[in-house]
N, C-alpha and C positions, 0 to 999 in steps of 0.2 A: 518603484515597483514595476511599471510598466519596462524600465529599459531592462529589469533582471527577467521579467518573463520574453522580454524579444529575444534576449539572450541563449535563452532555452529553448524556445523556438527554431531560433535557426542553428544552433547546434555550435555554438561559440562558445562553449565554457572552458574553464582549464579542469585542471585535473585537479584542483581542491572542491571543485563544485562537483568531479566526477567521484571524487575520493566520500563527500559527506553525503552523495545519495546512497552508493553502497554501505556503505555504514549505516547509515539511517536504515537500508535493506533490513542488513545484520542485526541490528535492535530492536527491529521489527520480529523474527524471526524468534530470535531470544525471548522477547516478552511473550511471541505466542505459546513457546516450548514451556515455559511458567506456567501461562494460565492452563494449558495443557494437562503440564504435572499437576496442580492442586487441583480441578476437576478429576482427574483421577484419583486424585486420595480420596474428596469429598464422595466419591461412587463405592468407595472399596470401607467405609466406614459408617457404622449403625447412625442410621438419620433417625431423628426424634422428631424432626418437623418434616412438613411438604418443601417441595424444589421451590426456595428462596427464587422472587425474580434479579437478586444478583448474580446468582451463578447462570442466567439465563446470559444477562451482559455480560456474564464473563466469555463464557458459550460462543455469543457474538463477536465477542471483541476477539478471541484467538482465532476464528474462520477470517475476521476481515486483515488481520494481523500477518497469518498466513498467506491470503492474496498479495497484499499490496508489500509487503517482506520478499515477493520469491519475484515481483513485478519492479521494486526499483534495484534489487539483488541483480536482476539479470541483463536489464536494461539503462539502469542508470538514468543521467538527462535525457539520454535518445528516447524518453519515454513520454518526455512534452513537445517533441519534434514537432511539424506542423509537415503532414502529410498532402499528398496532391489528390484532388476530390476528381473520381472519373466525369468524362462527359455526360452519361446518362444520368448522373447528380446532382449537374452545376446548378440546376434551381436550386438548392438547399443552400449553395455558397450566400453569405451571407456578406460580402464583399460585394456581390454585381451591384 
């Protein structure tokens, strides 16, 4: 595990590792467009009960579905890169 996360760290992967995060994007995105559409129907049809706390999670899950969809979509691995911490930072590096 640790040498597939250096991996992505430093930005070594091939293109099957680049090809299943966009993908993964893509499924991500699909599934929000789902839960999407059937909170829409459940809005557009006579409720007999109070708002279910499932469609609350459902609510949740399409907004987080939609970030992290449109964030490995665009970004792919470069999106575990390990970036350079400015000088006014470096106490936080966790490394010194």
């Amino acid at each position: 595990m640790r040498a597939f996360l250096r991996r992505l760290e430093t930005g070594g992967c091939g293109w099957r590792m680049e090809l299943g995060f966009r993908l993964s994007g893509v499924l991500l995105l699909a599934a929000c467009a789902f839960a999407a559409w059937t909170l829409s129907l459940s809005l557009h049809r006579p409720s007999h009960h109070a708002v279910a706390p499932a469609e609350f999670g459902e609510a949740m899950f399409s907004v987080a579905a939609w970030a992290l969809g449109w964030a490995l979509l665009a970004e792919g691995p470069g999106l575990f890169r390990l970036c350079e911490i400015p000088a006014r930072h470096a106490r936080l590096d966790r490394r010194q």
